[in-house]
C-alpha positions in Angstrom: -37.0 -80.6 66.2 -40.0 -80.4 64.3 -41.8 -83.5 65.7 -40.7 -83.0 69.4 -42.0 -79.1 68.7 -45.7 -80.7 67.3 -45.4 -82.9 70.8 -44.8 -80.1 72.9 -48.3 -77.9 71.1 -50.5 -80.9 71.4 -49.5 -81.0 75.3 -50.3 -77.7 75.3 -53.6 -77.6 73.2 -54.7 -80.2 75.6 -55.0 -78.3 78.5 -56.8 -76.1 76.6 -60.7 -75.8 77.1 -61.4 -74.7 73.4 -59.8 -78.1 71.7 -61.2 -81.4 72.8 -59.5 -83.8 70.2 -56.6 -84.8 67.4 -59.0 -83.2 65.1 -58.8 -79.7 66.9 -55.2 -79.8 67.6 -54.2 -80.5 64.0 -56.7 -77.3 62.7 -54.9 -75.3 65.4 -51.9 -75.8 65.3 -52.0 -75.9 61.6 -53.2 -72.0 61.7 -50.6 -70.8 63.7 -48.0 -73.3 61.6 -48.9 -71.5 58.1 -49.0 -67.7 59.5 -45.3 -68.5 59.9 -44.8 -70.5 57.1 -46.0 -67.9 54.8 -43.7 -65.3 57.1 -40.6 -67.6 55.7 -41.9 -67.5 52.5 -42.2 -63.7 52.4 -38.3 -63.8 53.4 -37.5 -65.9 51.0 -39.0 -63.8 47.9 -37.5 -60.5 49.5 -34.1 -61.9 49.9 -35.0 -63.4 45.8 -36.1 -59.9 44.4 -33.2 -58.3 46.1 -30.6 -60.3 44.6 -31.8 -59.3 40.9 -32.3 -56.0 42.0 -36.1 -56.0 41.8 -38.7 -54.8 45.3 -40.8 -57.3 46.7 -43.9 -55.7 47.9 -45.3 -58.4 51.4 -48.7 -59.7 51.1 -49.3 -59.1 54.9 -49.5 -55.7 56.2 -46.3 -54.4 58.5 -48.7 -54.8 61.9 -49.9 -58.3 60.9 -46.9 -59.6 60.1 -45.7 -62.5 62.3 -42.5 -60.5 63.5 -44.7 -57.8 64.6 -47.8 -59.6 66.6 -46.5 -62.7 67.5 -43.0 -62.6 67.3 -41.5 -59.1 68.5 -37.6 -59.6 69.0 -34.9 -57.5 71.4 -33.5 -55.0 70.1 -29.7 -55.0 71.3 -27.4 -52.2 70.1 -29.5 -51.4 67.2 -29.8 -54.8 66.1 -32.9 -56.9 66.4 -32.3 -60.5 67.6 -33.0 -63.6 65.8 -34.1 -65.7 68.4 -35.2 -63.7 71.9 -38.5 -62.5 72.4 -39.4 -58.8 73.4 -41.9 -60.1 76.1 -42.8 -56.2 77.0 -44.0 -56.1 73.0 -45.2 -59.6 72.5 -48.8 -60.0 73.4 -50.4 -62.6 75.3 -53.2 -63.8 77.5 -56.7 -61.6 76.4 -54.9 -59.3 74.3 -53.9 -61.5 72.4 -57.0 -64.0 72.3 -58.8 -60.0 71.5 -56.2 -59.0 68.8 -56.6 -62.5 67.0 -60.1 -63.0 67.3 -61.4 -59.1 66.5 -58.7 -58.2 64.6 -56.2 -60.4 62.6 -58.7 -62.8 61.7 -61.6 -60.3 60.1 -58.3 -59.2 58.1 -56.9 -62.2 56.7 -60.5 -62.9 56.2 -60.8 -59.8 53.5 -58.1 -61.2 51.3 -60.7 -63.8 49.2 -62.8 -61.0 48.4 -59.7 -58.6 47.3 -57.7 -60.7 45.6 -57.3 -60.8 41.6 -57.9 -64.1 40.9 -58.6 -67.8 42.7 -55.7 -68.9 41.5 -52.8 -66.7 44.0 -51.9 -67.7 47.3 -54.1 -63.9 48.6 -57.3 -66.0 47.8 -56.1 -68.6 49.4 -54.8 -66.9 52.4 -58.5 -65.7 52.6 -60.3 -69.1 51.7 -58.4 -70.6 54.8 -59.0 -67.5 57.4 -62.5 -67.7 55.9 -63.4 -71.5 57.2 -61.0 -71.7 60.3 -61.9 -69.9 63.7 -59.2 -69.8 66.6 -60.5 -72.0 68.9 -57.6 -71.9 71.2 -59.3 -70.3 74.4 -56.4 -69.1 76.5 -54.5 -66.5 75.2 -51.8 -67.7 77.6 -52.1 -71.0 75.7 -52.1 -69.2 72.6 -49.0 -67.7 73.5 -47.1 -70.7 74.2 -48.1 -72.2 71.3 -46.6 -69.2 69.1 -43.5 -69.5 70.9 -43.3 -73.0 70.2 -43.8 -72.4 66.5 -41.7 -69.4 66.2 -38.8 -72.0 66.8 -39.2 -73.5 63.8 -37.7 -72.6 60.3 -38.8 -73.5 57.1 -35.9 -71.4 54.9 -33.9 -74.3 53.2 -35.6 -77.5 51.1 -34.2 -79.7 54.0 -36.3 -77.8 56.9 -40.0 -77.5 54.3 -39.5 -81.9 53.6 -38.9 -82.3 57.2 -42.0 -80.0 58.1 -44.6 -81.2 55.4 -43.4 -85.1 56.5 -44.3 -84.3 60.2 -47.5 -82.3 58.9 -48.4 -85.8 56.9 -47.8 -87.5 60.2 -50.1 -85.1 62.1 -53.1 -85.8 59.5 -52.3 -89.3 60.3 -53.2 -89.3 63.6 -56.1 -86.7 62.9 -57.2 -89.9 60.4 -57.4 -92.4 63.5 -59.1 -90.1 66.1 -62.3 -91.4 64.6 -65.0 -89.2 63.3 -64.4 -91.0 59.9 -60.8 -90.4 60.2 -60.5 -92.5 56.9 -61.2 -89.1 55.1 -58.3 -87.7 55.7 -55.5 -90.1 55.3 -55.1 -92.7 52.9 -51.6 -94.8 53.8 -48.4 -92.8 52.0 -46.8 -96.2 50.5 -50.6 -96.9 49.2 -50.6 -93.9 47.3 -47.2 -93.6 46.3 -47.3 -97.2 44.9 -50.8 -96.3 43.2 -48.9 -92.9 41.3 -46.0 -95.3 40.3 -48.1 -97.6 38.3 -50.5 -94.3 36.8 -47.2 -92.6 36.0 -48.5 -89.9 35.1 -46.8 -87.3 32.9 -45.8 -83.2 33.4 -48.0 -81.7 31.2 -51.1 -83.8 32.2 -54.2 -82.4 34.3 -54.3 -84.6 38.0 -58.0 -84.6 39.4 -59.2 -85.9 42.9 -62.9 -84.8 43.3 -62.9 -86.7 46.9 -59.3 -84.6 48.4 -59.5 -85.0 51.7 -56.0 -83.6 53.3 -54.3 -83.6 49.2 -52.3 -86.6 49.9 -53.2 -87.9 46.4 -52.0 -84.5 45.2 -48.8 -83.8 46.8 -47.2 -87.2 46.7 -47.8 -86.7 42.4 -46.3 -83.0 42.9 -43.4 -84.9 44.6 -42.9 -87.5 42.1 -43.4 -85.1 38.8 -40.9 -82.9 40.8 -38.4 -85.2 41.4 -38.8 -86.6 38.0 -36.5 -84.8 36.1 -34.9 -81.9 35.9 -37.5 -78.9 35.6 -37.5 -76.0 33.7 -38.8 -72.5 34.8 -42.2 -73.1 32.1 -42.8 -77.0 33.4 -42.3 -75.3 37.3 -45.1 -73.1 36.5 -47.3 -75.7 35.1 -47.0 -78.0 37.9 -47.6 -74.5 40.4 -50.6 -73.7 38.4 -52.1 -76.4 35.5 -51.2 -80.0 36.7 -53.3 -80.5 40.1 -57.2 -79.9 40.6 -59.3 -81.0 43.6 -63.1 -80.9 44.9 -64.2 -80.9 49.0 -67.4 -81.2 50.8 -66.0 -81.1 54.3 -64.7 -77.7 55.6 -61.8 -79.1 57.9 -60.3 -81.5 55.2 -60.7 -78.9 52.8 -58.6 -76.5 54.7 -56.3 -79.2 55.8 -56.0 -80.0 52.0 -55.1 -76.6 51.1 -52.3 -76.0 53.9 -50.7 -79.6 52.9 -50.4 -78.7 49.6 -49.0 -75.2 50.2 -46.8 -76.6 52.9 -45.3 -79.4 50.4 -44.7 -76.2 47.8 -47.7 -75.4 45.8 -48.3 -71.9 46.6 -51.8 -71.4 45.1 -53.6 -75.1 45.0 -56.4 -75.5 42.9 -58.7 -77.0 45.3 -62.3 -75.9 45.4 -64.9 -76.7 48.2 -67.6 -78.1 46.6 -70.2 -81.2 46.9 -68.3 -83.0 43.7 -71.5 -85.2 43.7 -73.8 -82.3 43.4 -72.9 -81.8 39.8 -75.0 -83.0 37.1 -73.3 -85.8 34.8 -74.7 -85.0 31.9 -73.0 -81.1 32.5 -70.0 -82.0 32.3 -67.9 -80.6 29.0 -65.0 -82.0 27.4 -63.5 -78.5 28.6 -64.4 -79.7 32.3 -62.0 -83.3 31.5 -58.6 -84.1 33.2 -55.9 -86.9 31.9 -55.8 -88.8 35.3 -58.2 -89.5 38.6 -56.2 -90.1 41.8 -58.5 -91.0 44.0 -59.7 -92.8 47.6 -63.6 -91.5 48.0 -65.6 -92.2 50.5 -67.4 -95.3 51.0 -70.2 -96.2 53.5 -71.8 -93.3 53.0 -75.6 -92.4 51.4 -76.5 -89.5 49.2 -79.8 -88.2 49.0 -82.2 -88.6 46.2 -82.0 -85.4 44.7 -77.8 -85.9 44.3 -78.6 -89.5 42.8 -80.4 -87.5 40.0 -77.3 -86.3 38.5 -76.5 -89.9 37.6 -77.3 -92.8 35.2 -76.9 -95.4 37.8 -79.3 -94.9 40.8 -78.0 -95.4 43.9 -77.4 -93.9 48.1 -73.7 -95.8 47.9 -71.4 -92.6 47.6 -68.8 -94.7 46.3 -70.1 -95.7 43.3 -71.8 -92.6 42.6 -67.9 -91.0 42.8 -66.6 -94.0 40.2 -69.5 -92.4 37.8 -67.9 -89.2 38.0 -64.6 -90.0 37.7 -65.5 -92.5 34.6 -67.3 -89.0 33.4 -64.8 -86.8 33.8 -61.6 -88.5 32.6 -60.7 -87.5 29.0 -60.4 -90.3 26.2 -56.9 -91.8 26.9 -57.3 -90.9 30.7 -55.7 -92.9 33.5 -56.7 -93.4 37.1 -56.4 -95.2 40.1 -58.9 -95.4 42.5 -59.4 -97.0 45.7 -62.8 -98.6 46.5 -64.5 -101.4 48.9 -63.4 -104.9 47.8 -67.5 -105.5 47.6 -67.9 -103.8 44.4 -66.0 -106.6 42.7 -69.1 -109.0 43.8 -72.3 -106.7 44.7 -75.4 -108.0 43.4 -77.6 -105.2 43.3 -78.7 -103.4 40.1 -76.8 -100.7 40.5 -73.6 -102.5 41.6 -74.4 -105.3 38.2 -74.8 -101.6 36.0 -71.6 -99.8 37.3 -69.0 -103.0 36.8 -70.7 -103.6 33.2 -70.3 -99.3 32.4 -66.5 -99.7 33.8 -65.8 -102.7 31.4 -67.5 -101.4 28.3 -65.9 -97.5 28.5 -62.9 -98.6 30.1 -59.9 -101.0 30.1 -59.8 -102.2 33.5 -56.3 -103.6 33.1 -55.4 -103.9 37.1 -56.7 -104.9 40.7 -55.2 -104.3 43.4 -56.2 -106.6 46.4 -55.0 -105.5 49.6 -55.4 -106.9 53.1 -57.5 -106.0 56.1 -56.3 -103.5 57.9 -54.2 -101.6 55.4 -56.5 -98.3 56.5 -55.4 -98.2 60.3 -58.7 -97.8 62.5 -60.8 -98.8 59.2 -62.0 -102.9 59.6 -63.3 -102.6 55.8 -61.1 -104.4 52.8 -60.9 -102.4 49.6 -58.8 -102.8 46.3 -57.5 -100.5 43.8 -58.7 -100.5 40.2 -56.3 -99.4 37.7 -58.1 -98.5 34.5 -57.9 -96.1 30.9 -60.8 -94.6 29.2 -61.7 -95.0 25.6 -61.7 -98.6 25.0 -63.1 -101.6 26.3 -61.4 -104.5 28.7 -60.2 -107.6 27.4 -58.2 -108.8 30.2 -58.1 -108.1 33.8 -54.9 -108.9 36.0 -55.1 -109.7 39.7 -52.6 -109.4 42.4 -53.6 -110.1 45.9 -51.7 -108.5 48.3 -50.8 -111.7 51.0 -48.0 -110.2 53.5 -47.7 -112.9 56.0 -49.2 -110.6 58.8 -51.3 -108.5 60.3 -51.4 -104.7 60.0 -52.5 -101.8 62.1 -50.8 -98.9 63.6 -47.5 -100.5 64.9 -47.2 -102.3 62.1 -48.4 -100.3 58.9 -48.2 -101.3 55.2 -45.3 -100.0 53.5 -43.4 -99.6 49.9 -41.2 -103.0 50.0 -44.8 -104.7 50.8 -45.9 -103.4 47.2 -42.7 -103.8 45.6 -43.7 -107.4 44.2 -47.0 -105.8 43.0 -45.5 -102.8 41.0 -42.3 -105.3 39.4 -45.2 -107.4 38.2 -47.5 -105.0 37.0 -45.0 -103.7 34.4 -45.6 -107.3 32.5 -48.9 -108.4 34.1 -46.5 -111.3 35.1 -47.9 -114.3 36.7 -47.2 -115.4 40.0 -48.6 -116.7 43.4 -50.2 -113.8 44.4 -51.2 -112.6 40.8 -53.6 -113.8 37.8 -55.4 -112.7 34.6 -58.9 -113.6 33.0 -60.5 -112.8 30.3 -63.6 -110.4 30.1 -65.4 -113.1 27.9 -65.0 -115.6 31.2 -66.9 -113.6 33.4 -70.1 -114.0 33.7 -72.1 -111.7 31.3 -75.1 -111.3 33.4 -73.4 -110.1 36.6 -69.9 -109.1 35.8 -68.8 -110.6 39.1 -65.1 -109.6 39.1 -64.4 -111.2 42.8 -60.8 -111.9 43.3 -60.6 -115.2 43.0 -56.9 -116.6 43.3 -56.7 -119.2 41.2 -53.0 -119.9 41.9 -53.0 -120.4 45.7 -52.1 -123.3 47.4 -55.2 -124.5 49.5 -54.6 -125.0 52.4 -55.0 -128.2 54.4 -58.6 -128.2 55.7 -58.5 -128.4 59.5 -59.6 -132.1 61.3 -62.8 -132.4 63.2 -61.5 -133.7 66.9 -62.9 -137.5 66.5 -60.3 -137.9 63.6 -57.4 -136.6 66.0 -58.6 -138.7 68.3 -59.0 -141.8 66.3 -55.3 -141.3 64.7 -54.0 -140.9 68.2 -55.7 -144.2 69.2 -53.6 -146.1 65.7 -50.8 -144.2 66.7 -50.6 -145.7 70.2 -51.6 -149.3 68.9 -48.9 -149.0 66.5 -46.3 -148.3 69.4 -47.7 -150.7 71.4 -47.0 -153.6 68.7 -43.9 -152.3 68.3 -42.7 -152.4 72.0 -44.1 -156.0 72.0 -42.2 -157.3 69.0 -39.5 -155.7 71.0 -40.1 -157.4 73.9 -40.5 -161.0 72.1 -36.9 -160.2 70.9 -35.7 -159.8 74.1 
């Protein structure tokens, strides 16, 4: 229901003259998506309060709530119906566009600067009203869309999984519309694999300073979740104390925030912020998490004042994010990060600085090699380094990810790829696709860390066309002798 309902709004969005592209679609559709996800919600906690005999007072005001401006049901012998529309209440074409745009927005909008704290889904509820705009032009549009949404339910565990996995799917194609799509979606079996081998614990502080749409976050909300069985204390500490998150880019940021709060973390602690604008040397062991989950940017150049703010000089906004994460993990921390395969190999300074800091504070205990084409729409090749903070690293293991075939968008990477990877990690086991070496083997002057298989079968090299030919020529000279001896016997 959900996905042929997400079908039916991008047909629609496309007609419309406000939203030109996957990327508009998604941050429209996703307004209109968590107005009445949050009206479910408010059901849900009414219906909760009731039962103990408490009052649940609604975040929304009575004439902004979803059954009142975009939802208005019949009324049939004094009883309201669940599922048909009121259509001489329910507004639509410029009334609608006016009441959202002039009125319903400017409200939501107030709820950041009202609320008690950043931490409650009312700050929230303003942070996302306070980037977003409705950019759907048509209220006649507008109105279908509702419609469409006002189908859906997200009341039972079943109906939220089924909605958060089709919202993951939406970010997905929002990731390959272009416009460095990368940003916002790093492949689910790639990050689920990467929190697997992390494992990290309830109890422990999760940091991505490079969010994009949270997939890093909720995917290690689903797997502490599902970990065990919860009491009402570790609920609250995974709701409020486990997951923390820096933006730069409004849309992701926003995107970031709903995902989270769509997958069941009411009040994520995600701020939108340059993470690379703050100053190393500022950072406090207060300011320190116990594990980095992360896939920053790569390609990208900071200016020189942002380059102040760290050690090792340089425009790659890659490596400026591995200082940070190196900086802000506490003593005992865990990550795992995703990064271009070319800062195994790079031979500039800064490149030659940041492998040698990485080996000296860190135990760099796994890489990750994966293939081309594991980021769909992305031609670049990256690993993943697995390392812990406090001491330095002895050995490094290798596995190089060879699947036999080509990826891309009909045929994506998926879990039972990595399963080799994450049975042989356990043991650093050795294999045909995985190796160790020793830090001491390396060379000391450029810490080249290249992925080198030393295990593979080579190959046999191809022929240059003379030597075909010339075999062919003894080949047919051999028959020919053959048929002759025949011949004599004859």
């Amino acid at each position: 229901m959900f996905q042929q309902t997400f079908k039916n709004i991008d047909d629609i969005l496309h007609k419309d003259a406000g939203c030109g592209s996957e990327l508009d679609y998604v941050e429209q559709t996703s307004w209109v998506l968590f107005l009445k996800y949050l009206d479910d919600l408010e059901k849900d906690k009414a219906t909760a309060a009731e039962l103990t005999g408490k009052v649940y007072n609604n975040i929304i005001a009575p004439e902004f709530q979803w059954s009142v401006w975009a939802a208005p049901k019949k009324i049939k012998n004094g009883t309201v119906s669940e599922v048909e529309l009121d259509h001489h209440t329910a507004l639509t074409g410029d009334d609608l566009a006016d009441f959202v745009n002039v009125e319903l927005f400017p409200y939501l909008k107030k709820f950041k600067k009202d609320a008690e704290s950043a931490d409650t889904i009312e700050y929230k509820i303003g942070e996302i009203f306070s980037e977003l705009k409705n950019r759907i032009q048509s209220g006649y549009n507008l109105r279908e869309v509702i419609n469409r949404i006002d189908e859906l339910r997200f009341r039972t565990h079943a109906e939220k999984h089924e909605m958060s996995h089709l919202y993951e799917d939406k970010i997905k194609n929002m990731g390959n519309a272009g416009r460095n799509g990368g940003e916002y979606y790093t492949p689910r079996p790639l990050i689920t694999t990467i929190i697997k081998v992390v494992n990290p614990q309830i109890g422990e502080t999760i940091y991505d300073g490079a969010v994009g749409s949270a997939g890093f976050l909720c995917e290690a909300f689903d797997y502490l979740k599902n970990s065990k069985s919860l009491t009402t204390k570790e609920t609250e500490i995974l709701q409020k104390k486990t997951f923390y998150g820096k933006e730069k880019k409004s849309l992701a940021y926003i995107i970031g925030i709903m995902n989270m709060i769509f997958h069941g973390v009411e009040a994520p602690n995600i701020i939108h912020a340059n993470t690379l604008a703050e100053n190393l040397a500022d950072i406090q062991e207060k300011d320190r998490y116990d594990v980095v989950l992360a896939n920053p940017p790569f390609g990208g150049k900071e200016r020189a004042e942002v380059q102040q703010n760290f050690p090792i000089k340089t425009g790659e906004t890659a490596s400026l994010f591995m200082q940070h994460f190196v900086k802000i993990l506490k003593a005992g921390g865990k990550a795992g990060v995703v990064i271009k395969n070319t800062f195994l190999s790079n031979t500039d300074n800064a490149s030659i600085a940041l492998r040698k800091l990485l080996l000296e504070n860190c135990n760099l205990h796994t890489i990750l090699d994966l293939p081309g084409g594991t980021f769909t729409g992305a031609g670049v090749k990256t690993v993943v380094l697995f390392f812990e903070k406090g001491k330095a690293t002895q050995n490094v293991w290798f596995y190089q990810l060879n699947l036999g075939r080509n990826l891309g968008k009909t045929n994506a990477l998926n879990e039972k790829d990595l399963a080799d990877f994450v049975n042989l990690q356990k043991t650093f086991g050795e294999s045909e696709n995985s190796w160790s070496i020793n830090v001491k083997n390396i060379d000391q002057n450029t810490f080249d860390l290249s992925a080198k298989n030393p295990n593979k079968k080579e190959e046999a090299a191809l022929r240059k066309p003379q030597q075909i030919l010339e075999e062919m020529k003894s080949l047919d000279e051999e028959t020919a002798a053959i048929l002759n001896s025949i011949l004599e016997l004859i």
